[in-house]
C-alpha positions in Angstrom: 50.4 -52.4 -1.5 47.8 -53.7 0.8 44.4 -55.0 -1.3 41.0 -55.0 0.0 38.1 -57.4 -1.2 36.2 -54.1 -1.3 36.6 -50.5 -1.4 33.3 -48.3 -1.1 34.2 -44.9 -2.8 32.1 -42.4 -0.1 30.8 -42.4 3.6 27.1 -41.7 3.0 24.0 -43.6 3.9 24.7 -46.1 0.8 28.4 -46.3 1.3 28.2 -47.5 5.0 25.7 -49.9 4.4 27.5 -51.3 1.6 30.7 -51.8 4.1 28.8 -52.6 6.9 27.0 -55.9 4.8 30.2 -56.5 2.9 31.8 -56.8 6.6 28.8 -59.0 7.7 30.1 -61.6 5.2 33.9 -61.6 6.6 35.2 -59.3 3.6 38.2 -57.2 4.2 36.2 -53.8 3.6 37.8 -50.3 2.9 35.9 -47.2 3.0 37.0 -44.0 1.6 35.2 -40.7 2.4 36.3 -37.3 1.5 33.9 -36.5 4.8 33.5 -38.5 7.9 29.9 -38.7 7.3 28.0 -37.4 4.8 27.5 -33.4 5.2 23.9 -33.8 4.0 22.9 -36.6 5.9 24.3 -34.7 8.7 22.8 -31.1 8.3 19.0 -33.2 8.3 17.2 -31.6 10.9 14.7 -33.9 10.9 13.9 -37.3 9.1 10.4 -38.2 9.2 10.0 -41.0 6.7 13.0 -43.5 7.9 10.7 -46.6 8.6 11.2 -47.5 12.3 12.9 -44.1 13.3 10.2 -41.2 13.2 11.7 -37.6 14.0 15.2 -38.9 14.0 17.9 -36.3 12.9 20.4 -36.7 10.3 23.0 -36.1 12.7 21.9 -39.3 14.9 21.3 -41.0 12.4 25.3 -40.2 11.0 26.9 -41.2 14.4 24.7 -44.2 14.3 25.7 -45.3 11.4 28.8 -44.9 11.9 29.7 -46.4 14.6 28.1 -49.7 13.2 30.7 -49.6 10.8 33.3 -49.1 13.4 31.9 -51.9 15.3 31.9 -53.9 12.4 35.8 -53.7 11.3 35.6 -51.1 8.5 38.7 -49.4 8.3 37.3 -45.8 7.6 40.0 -43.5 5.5 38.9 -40.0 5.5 40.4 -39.0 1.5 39.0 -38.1 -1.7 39.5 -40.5 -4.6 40.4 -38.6 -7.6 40.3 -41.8 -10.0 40.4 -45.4 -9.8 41.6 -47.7 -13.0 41.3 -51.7 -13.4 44.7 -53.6 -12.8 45.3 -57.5 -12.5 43.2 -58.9 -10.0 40.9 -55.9 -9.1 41.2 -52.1 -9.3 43.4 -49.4 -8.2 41.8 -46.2 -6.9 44.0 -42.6 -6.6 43.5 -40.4 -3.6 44.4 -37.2 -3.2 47.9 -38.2 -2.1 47.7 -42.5 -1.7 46.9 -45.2 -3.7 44.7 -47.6 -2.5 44.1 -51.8 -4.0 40.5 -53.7 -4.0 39.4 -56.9 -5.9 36.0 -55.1 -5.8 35.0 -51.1 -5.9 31.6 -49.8 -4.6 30.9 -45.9 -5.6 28.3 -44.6 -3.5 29.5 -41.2 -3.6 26.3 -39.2 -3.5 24.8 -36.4 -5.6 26.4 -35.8 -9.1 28.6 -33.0 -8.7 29.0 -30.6 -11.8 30.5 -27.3 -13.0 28.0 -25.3 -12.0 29.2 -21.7 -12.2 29.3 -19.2 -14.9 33.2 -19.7 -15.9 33.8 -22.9 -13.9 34.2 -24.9 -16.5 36.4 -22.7 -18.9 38.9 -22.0 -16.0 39.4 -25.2 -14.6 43.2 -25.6 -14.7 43.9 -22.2 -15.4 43.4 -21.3 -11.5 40.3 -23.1 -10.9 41.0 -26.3 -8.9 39.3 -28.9 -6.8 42.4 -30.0 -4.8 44.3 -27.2 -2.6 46.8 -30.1 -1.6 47.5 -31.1 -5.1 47.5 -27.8 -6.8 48.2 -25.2 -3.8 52.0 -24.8 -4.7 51.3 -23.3 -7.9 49.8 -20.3 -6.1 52.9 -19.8 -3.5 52.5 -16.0 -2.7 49.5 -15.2 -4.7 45.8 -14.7 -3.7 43.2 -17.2 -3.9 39.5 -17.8 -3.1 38.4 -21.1 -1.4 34.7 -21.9 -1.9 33.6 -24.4 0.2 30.2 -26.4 0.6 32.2 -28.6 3.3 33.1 -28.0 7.1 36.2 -30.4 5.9 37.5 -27.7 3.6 38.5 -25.7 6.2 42.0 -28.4 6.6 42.7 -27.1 2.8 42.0 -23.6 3.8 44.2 -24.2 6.1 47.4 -25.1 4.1 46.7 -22.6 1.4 46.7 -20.2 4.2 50.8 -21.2 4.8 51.7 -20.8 1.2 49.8 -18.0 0.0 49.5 -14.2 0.6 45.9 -14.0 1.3 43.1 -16.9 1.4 39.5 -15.9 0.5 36.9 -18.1 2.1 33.3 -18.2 1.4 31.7 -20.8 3.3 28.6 -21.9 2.3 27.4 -24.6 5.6 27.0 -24.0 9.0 29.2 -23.3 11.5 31.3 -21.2 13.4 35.0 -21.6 11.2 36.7 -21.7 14.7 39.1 -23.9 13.0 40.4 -21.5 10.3 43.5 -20.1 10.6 43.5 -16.3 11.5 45.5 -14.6 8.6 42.1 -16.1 6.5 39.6 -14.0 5.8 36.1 -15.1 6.0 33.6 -13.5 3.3 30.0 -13.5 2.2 27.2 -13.7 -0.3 27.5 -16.3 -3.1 29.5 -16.6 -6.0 28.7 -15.3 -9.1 30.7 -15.9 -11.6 34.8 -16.7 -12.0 36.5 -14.0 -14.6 38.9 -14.6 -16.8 40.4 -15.9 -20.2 43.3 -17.7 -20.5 43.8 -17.0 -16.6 41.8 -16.4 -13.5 41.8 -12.9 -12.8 38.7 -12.2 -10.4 35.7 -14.3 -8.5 32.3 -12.0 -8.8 30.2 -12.6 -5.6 27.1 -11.3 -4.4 29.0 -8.9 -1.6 32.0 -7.8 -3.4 34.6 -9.1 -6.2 38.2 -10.5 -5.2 40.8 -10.4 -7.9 42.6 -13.3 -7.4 45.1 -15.5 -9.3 43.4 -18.9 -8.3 40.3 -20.2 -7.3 39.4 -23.4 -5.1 35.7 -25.5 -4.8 35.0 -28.0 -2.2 31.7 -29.8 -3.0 30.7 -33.0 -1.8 32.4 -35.3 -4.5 34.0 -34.9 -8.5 32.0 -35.4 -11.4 31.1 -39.1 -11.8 33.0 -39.2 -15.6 36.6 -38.5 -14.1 36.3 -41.5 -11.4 36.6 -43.9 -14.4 36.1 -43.0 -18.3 34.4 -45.9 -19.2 32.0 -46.1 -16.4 28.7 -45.8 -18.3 26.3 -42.7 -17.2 22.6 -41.8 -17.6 21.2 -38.9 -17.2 24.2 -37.6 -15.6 23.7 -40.6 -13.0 25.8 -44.0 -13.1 23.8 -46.6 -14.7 23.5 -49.9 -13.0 20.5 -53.0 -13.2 19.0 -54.2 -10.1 21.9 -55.9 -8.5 23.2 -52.5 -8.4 26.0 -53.9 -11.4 27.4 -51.3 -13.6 28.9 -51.9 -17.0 32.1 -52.6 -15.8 32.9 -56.0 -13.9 33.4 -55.8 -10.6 31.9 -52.1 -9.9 28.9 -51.9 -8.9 27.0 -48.3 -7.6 24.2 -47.2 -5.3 22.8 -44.1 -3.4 22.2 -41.1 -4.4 24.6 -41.3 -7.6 22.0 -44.0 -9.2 19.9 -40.8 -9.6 15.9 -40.9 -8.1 14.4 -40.7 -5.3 17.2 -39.4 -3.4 15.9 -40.9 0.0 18.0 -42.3 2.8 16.0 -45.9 2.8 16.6 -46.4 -0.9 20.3 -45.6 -0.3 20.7 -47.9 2.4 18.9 -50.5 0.8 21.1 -50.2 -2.4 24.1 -50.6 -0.6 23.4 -54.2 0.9 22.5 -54.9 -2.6 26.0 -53.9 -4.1 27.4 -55.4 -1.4 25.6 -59.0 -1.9 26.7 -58.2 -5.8 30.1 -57.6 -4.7 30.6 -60.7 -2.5 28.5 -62.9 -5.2 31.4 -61.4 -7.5 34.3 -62.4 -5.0 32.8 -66.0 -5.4 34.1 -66.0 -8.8 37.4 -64.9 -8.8 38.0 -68.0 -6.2 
């Protein structure tokens, strides 16, 4: 398997700054995103308070910053890791179907994602999932409910809609879903709450309820405590000291999932820091 001096888990403002810097100082850099850009950043329609930049929009500022990266040599991997463990020299990291290697790993996977639903978090794994290609065979012929907070979840939607009798899909960004596949049916409102005991039996939504036997969310990223269980957290945010260290050698965090302010200039600016941590790290492994 191929290793990387660096793999920066997420594609946001703090991710690509990371890779771009970490680039800058000849690093083989690999950045993972479970977007291409950051869905936020993107759906800014205005950004006032980016020094240098007044009135930009998010989506500008996205294509921007990517393309730097591109320019750069990133090798850009649009995937979702799952988990990512230490093994001799450096770190593996799961995706949803690969297995990436890196001496060094940057999470800058944005806002803290948690179960935020009334029945979420009882369900999950007893029809509530977060991965249609991991889990979607489980539901061959059966009818399921895809919530998504992501134009990318339409791909899943997608393949559910080959394997099971009828997909449910509540979208909650804009767009126009021209890329859904016609036997899915697009609903309203908001969710509710997610019925059921020992099994899924119906999702509750402002507009109607769908009985179901599974349920899938697409949100912007997992819950920071199943990337790594050691990986130190406070106030539901990862911990790390001003070189942007966390407790764990060789991973360092920035953005949005370092908690406050949740501003693209602190993001960026906490990315080159994890990446001159990272690199100053590299030195010692030499």
């Amino acid at each position: 398997m191929e290793q990387y001096d660096l793999l920066v888990i997420g594609g946001g403002p703090a991710g690509l700054s990371a890779a771009v810097n970490g680039r800058r100082r000849n690093k083989r850099v690999l950045l993972v995103g479970k977007e291409k850009v950051s869905n936020k950043l993107r759906q800014a329609h205005r950004v006032d308070n980016y020094l240098g930049f007044p009135g930009v929009s998010g989506a500008e500022l996205a294509a921007s910053y990517r393309g730097h990266a591109v320019a750069e040599g990133v090798e850009l991997i649009e995937d979702e890791i799952r988990s990512f463990w230490p093994e001799e020299g450096g770190f593996q990291a799961m995706g949803k179907e690969q297995l990436y290697a890196a001496k060094t790993v940057i999470i800058a996977s944005g806002m803290p994602q948690k179960a935020s639903i009334p029945g979420e978090e009882k369900l999950v794994g007893k029809g509530v999932s977060y991965c249609a290609t991991c889990d979607g065979m489980f539901f061959r012929g059966k009818r399921v409910f895809f919530l998504s907070e992501l134009e990318e979840g339409e791909k899943d939607a997608n393949f559910l809609a080959d394997i099971c009798a009828q997909v449910y899909y509540l979208p909650r960004y804009q767009g126009d879903y021209r890329g859904l596949d016609p036997r899915i049916k697009v609903v309203s409102g908001r969710v509710l709450r997610l019925h059921g005991e020992e099994r899924l039996t119906k999702v509750e939504t402002s507009a109607g309820e769908y009985e179901v036997e599974g349920a899938f969310i697409e949100r912007a990223s997992l819950p920071l405590d199943s990337l790594m269980p050691d990986l130190a957290l406070e106030n539901g945010f990862i911990k790390v000291d001003r070189q942007m260290r966390t407790n764990l050698p060789g991973v360092f965090a920035a953005g949005d999932c370092t908690g406050r302010p949740w501003q693209i200039a602190k993001a960026v600016g906490e990315g080159l820091v994890a990446a001159l941590s990272a690199v100053d790290y590299l030195a010692t492994l030499a």
